[in-house]
C-alpha positions in Angstrom: 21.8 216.8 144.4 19.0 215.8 142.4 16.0 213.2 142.4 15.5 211.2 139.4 11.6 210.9 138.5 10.7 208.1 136.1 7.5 210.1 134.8 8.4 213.3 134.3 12.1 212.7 133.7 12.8 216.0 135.7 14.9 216.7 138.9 13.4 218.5 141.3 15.8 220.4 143.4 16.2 218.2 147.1 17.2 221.3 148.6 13.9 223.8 148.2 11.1 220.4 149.2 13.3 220.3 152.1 12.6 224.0 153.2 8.9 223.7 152.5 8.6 220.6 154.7 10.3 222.1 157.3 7.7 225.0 157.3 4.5 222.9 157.5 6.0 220.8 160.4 7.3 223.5 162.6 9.9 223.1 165.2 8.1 220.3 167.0 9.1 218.1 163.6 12.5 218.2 164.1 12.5 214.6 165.3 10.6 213.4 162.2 12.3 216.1 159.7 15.8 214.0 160.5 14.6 210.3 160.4 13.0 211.3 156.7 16.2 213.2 156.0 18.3 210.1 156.3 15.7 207.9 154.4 15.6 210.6 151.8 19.7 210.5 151.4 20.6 206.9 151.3 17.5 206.1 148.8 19.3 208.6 146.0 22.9 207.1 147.3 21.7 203.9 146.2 20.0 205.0 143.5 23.0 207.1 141.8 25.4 203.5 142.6 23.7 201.8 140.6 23.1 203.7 138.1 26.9 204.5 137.8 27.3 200.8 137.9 25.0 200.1 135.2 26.5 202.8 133.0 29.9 201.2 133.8 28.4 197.2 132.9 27.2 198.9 129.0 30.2 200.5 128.4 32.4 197.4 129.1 30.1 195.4 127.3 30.5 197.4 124.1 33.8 197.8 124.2 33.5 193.7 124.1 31.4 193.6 121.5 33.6 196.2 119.0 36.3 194.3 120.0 34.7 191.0 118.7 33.7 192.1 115.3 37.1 193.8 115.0 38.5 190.2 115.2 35.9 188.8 112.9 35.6 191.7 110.2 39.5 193.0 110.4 40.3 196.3 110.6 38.1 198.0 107.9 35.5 198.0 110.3 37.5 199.4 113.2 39.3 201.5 110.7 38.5 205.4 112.8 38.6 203.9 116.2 41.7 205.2 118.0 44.5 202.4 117.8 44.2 200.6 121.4 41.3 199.0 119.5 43.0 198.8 116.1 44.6 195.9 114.6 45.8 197.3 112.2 48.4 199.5 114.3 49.0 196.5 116.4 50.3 194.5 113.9 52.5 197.2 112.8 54.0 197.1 116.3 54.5 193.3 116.0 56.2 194.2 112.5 58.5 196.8 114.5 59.5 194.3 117.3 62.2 192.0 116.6 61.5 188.4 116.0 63.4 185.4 117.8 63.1 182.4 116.0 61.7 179.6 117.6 64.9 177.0 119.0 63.3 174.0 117.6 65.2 170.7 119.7 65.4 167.6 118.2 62.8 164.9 119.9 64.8 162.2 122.5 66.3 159.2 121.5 64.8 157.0 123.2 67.2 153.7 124.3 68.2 150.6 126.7 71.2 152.8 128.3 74.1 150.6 129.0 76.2 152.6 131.5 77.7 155.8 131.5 81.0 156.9 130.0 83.0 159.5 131.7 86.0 161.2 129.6 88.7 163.0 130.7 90.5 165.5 127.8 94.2 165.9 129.0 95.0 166.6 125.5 98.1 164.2 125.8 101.4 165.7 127.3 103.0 166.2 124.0 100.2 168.9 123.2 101.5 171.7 122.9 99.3 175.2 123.9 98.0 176.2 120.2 97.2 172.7 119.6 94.5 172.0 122.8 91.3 173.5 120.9 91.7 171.3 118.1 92.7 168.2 120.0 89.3 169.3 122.2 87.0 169.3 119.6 88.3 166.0 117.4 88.2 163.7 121.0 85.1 165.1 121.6 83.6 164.8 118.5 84.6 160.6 118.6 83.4 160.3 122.5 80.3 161.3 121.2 80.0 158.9 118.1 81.8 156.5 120.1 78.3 156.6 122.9 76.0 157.0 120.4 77.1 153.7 118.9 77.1 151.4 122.6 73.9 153.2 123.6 75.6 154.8 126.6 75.7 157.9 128.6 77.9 160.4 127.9 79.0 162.7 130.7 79.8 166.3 129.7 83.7 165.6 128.9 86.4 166.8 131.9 89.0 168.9 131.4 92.7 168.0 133.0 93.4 170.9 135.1 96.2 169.4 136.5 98.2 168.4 133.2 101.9 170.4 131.9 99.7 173.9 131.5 97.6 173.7 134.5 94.6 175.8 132.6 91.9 176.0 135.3 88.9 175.7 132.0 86.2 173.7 132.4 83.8 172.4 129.2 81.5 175.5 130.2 84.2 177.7 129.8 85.3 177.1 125.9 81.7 175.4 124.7 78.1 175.9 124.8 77.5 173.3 127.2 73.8 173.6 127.0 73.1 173.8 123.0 75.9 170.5 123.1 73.7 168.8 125.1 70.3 169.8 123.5 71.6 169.8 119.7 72.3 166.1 120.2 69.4 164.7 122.2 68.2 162.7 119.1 71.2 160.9 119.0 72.6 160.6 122.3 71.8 161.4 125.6 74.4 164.0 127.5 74.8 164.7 131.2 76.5 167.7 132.8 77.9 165.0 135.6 76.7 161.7 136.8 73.5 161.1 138.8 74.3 161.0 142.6 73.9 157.5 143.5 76.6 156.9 140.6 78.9 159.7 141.6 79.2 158.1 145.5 80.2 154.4 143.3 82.4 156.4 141.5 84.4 158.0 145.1 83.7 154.4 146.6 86.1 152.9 143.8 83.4 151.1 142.3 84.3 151.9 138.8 86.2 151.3 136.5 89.5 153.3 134.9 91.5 152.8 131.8 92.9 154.2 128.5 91.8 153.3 125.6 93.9 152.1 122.6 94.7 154.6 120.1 93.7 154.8 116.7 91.1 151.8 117.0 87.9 151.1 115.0 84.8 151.3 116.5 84.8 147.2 116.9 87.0 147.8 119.5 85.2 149.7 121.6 81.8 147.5 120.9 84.0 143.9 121.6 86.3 145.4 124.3 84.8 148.4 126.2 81.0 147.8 126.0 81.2 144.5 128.3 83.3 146.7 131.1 80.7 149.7 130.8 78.0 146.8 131.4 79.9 145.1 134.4 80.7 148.7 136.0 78.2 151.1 134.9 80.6 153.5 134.9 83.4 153.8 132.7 86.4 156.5 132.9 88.5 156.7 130.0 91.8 158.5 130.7 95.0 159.4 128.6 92.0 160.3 125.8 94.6 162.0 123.5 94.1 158.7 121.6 91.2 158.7 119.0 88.9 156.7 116.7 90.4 155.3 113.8 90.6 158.0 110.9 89.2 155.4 107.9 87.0 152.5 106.8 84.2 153.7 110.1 80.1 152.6 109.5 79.5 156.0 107.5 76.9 156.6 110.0 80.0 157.2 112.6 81.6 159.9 110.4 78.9 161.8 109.6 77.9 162.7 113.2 81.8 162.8 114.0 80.9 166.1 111.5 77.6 166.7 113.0 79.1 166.7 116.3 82.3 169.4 114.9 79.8 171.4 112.7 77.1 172.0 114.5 77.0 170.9 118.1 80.3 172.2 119.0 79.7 175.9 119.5 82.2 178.1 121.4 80.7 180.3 124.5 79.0 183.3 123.5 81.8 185.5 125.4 84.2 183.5 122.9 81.9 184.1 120.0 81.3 187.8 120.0 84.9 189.0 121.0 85.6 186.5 117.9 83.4 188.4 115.9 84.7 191.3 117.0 88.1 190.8 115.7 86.9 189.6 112.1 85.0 193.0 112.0 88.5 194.8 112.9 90.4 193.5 110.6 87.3 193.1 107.4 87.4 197.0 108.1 90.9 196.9 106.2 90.2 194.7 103.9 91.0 191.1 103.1 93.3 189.0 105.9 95.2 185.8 105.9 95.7 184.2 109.1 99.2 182.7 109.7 98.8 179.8 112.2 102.5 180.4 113.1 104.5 177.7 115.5 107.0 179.4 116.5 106.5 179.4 120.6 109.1 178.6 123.0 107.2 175.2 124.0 106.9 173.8 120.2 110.5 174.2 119.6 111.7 172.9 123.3 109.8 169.6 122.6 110.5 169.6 118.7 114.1 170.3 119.6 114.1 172.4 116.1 116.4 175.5 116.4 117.0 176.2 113.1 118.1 180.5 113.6 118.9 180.2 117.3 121.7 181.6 118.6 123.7 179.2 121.2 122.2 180.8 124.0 118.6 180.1 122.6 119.4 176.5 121.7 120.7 175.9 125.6 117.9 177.2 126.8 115.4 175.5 124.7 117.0 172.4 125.7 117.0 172.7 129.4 113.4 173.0 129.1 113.0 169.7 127.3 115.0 167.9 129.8 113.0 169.4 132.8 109.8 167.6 131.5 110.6 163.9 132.6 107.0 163.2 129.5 108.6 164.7 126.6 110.5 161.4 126.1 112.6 162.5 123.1 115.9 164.2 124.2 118.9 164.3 121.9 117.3 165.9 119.0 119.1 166.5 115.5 117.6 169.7 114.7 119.2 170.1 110.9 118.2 166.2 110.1 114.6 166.8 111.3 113.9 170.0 109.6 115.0 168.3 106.3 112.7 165.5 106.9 110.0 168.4 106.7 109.1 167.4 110.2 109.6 171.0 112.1 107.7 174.1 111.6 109.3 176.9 109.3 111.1 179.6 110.9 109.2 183.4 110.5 111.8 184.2 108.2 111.1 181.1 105.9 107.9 181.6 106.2 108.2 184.8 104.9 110.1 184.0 101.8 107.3 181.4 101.2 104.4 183.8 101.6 106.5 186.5 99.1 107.1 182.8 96.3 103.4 182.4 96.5 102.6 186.3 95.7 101.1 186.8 98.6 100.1 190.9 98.7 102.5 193.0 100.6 99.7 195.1 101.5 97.7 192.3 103.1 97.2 191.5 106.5 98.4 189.0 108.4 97.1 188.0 111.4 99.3 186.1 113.7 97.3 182.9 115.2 99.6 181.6 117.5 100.9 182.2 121.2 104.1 184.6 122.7 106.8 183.9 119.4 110.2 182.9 121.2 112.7 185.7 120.5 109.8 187.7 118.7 111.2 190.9 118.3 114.7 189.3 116.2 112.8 186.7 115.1 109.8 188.5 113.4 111.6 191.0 112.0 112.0 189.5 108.5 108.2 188.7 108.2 107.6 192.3 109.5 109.8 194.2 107.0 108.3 192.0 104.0 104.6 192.3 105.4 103.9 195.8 107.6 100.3 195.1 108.4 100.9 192.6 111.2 98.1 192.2 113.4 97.4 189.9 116.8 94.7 189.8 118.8 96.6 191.5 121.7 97.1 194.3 119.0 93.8 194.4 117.7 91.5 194.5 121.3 92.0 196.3 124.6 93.9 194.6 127.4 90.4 194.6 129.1 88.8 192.8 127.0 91.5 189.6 127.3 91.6 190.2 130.7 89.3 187.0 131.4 91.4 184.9 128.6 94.7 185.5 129.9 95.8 181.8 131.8 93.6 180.1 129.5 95.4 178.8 126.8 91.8 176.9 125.3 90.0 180.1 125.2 92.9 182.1 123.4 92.7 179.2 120.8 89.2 179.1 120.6 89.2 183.0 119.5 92.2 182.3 117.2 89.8 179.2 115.9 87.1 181.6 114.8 89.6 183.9 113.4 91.3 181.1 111.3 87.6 179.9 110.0 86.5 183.3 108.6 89.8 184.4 106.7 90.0 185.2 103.3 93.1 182.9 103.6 94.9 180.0 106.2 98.1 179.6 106.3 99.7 176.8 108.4 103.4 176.5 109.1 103.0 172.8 111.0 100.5 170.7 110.8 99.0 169.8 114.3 95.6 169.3 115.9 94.0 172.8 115.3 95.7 172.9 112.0 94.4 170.1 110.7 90.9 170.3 112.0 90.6 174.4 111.1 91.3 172.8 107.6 88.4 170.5 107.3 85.9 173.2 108.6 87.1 175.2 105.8 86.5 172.5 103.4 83.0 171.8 105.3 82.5 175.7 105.0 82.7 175.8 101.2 86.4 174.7 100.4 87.7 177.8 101.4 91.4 178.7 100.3 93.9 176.8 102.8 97.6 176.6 101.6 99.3 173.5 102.6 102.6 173.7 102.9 104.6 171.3 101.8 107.6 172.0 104.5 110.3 168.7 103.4 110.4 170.7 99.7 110.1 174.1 101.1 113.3 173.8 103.2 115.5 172.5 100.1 114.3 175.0 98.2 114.9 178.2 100.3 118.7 176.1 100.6 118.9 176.7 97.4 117.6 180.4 96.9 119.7 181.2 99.9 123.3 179.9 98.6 122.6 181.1 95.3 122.1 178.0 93.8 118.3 179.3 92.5 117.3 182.4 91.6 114.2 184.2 93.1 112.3 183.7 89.6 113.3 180.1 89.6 112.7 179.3 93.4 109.0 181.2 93.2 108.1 179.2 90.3 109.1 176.3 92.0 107.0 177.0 95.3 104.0 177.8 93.4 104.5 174.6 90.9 104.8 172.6 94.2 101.6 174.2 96.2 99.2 174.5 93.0 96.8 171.5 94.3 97.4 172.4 97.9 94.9 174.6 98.6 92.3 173.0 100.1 90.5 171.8 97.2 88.4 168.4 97.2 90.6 165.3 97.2 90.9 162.1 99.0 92.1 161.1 102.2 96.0 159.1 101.9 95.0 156.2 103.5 98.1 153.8 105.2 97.2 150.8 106.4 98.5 150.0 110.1 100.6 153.5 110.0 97.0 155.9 111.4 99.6 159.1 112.0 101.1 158.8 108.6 97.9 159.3 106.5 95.7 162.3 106.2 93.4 163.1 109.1 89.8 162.4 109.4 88.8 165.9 110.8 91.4 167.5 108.2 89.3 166.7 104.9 85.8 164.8 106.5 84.8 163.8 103.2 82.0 161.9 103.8 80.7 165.1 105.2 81.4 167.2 101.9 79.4 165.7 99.6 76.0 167.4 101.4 75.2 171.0 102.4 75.9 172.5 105.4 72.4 173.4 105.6 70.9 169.6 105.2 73.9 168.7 107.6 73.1 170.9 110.4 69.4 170.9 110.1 68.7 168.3 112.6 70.9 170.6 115.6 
């Protein structure tokens, strides 16, 4: 150890003073020798602490200082320093990280609430399995513009659980609960359930239960069902298969009736990305149409169209509507209504109309639709005259349905996204997912939806079939008949007092169409 001397700057070794004093004293020092010995060890010990400490105290404060000019001057001036103090290398790594965009939310309406409206989506009885997405998202999307407009709250929408299919889904199952909630919050304020001291009115029967008319204006609910939501504070609205009126609606209420379908309805991400996974299985082969195809045991029980069954088949079909006291309809004239154009086509006259409409052989066909009754006869025809048949129970692993199967919404909802991205959409009967999958794919850009036009379909393929036509002259025909039928711009067919005759808001929204996406969805 050594002694720092401020006027010589030197060190004079501790160790050899220490012998010499111990020479001049003697032995009778010892005493003495050890008191100075101590003095002489904690002076340099507090001596070499602070000097460390000060050492330690400069060093920070320079590092301080560099780092302050390297702030003010940039990098040039830090340019050789090694790159913890570099800012330049640190915005390289902010370069190399990926960014997340900002989720910018809408700022709160901010309104007099007059109650609280609680829904309950049971789809209706009649709805058959394919149809429940799109009946889902068209009742949502009015229960939403239907609050917004009596300055209500809107409880996150219940699903029936209990109704003909007994799928156990909730809301949070099929949507995005939380980016429909936050996407709307500058129009209309959304609850995942109602506030505690409400809920135990609610179980206390101190509300108030009903179902609303179908097909009414939005008058009706402003007149009629406002003053009950005032008296009660809470409203239920049951038997919600019914809907807002599809024409002559404040243009306000259509527009977020599409802003609501567009942008705030988003499927769950575990729906989303299997969707997306799909899309990228088939886009690896090339083009697909998707073929919404209605052909399950349940569509032709309650349509009571057999058209191709055997005896057997038609029997069977028809025990199953009897069983079901709410399909009300029970002698059906199958041959009478499939002239009418009122039952789906067949896979076999569906195939002649995809071959009419020179549909590519080679083209893929997906299959949106639940279990085909009688698949394997039944699908034979379509198969032979297009081989690259696909399903999503084809295209994914078991495992990765395994969470789908019993939930006839969520298999929908993939089929949904399918439907939306294909390079075609065919429909063989217009219901609910049908018809709104057709109006996103006008919203999306007008992509190519054929229409068919089943009452004229099934007289032609009479025709070609008893060789009253030939193919030249019944393809013509088809293609003559579906040439504006496409999914082109048009108008609605409005009919006055007849709402489930004319065309469907959801199925061409064209108050929607005239704007962007892009400005549309801007505010969600």
């Amino acid at each position: 150890m050594c002694r720092i001397e401020t006027s010589g700057r030197k060190c004079v070794e501790i160790g050899q003073g220490r012998g010499r004093e111990e020479e001049d004293m003697g032995g009778g020092g010892g005493l003495v020798k050890g008191v100075d010995k101590v003095k002489t060890s904690s002076k340099y010990k507090v001596k070499l602490w602070i000097f460390r400490a000060t050492t330690s105290v400069l060093l920070w404060t320079c590092i301080v200082q560099l780092t302050t000019v390297g702030e003010l001057w940039g990098p040039r001036v830090l340019k050789g320093w090694p790159s913890c103090f570099s800012y330049e290398s640190a915005s390289v790594l902010q370069e190399k990280l990926p960014e997340v965009p900002a989720r910018l939310l809408p700022p709160k309406r901010v309104y007099k609430n007059n109650g609280y409206l609680v829904v309950s989506c049971n789809g209706g009885l009649n709805q058959m399995r394919a149809a429940v997405s799109g009946q889902l998202v068209s009742l949502i999307c009015d229960m939403v513009a239907i609050a917004r407009y009596l300055n209500v709250t809107l409880i996150v929408p219940e699903l029936d659980k209990t109704s003909f299919w007994a799928d156990p889904s909730e809301f949070q199952d099929i949507f995005d609960v939380d980016h429909f909630i936050t996407s709307l919050r500058d129009e209309v304020r959304i609850l995942k359930a109602l506030p505690p001291r409400l809920k135990r009115r609610v179980e206390l029967g101190m509300s108030y239960s009903m179902p609303p008319i179908s097909w009414s204006d939005i008058s009706y609910y402003s007149d009629q069902i406002l003053p009950l939501i005032q008296k009660y504070k809470v409203l239920h609205l049951n038997r919600t298969d019914t809907r807002l009126a599809n024409n002559n609606q404040p243009l306000e209420i259509q527009k977020l009736r599409c802003r609501v379908n567009f942008g705030a309805l988003r499927f769950t991400s575990q729906i989303e990305e299997l969707g997306k996974r799909v899309i990228r299985l088939l886009r690896q082969n090339g083009p697909f149409l998707v073929l919404h195809l209605r052909y399950e045991m349940d569509m032709l029980a309650f349509s009571g169209c057999t058209q191709g069954c055997n005896i057997e088949e038609v029997e069977e079909l028809t025990r199953m509507r009897y069983a079901y006291p709410w399909w009300k309809e029970k002698v059906i004239n199958s041959d009478l209504k499939r002239k009418d154009g009122l039952c789906p086509l067949t896979p076999e006259e569906t195939a002649l109309t995809l071959r009419a409409l020179d549909i590519d052989p080679s083209m893929q066909i997906y299959i949106a639709a639940g279990e085909i009754y009688c698949a394997e006869r039944r699908m034979a025809t379509l198969a032979a005259a297009f081989p690259k048949l696909a399903r999503k129970e084809t295209l994914l692993e078991p495992s990765d349905l395994r969470f789908f199967q019993n939930h006839s919404s969520q298999m929908a909802a993939l089929d949904y996204l399918v439907a939306l991205e294909s390079d075609i959409f065919v429909p063989t009967y217009d219901g609910n997912m049908a018809k709104v999958v057709e109006g996103h794919r006008r919203f999306l850009g007008f992509k190519k939806t054929i229409l068919l036009e089943r009452r004229l379909l099934v007289d032609l393929i009479d025709q070609y079939t008893n060789g009253s036509m030939s193919w030249d002259e019944f393809s013509d025909a088809v293609k003559e008949a579906h040439a504006t039928r496409m999914g082109s711009p048009g108008k609605r067919l409005v009919i006055p007092d007849r709402p489930k005759e004319e065309d469907y808001f959801y199925s061409n929204p064209e108050e929607c169409l005239q704007q962007s996406g892009e400005t549309l969805l801007s505010s969600t």
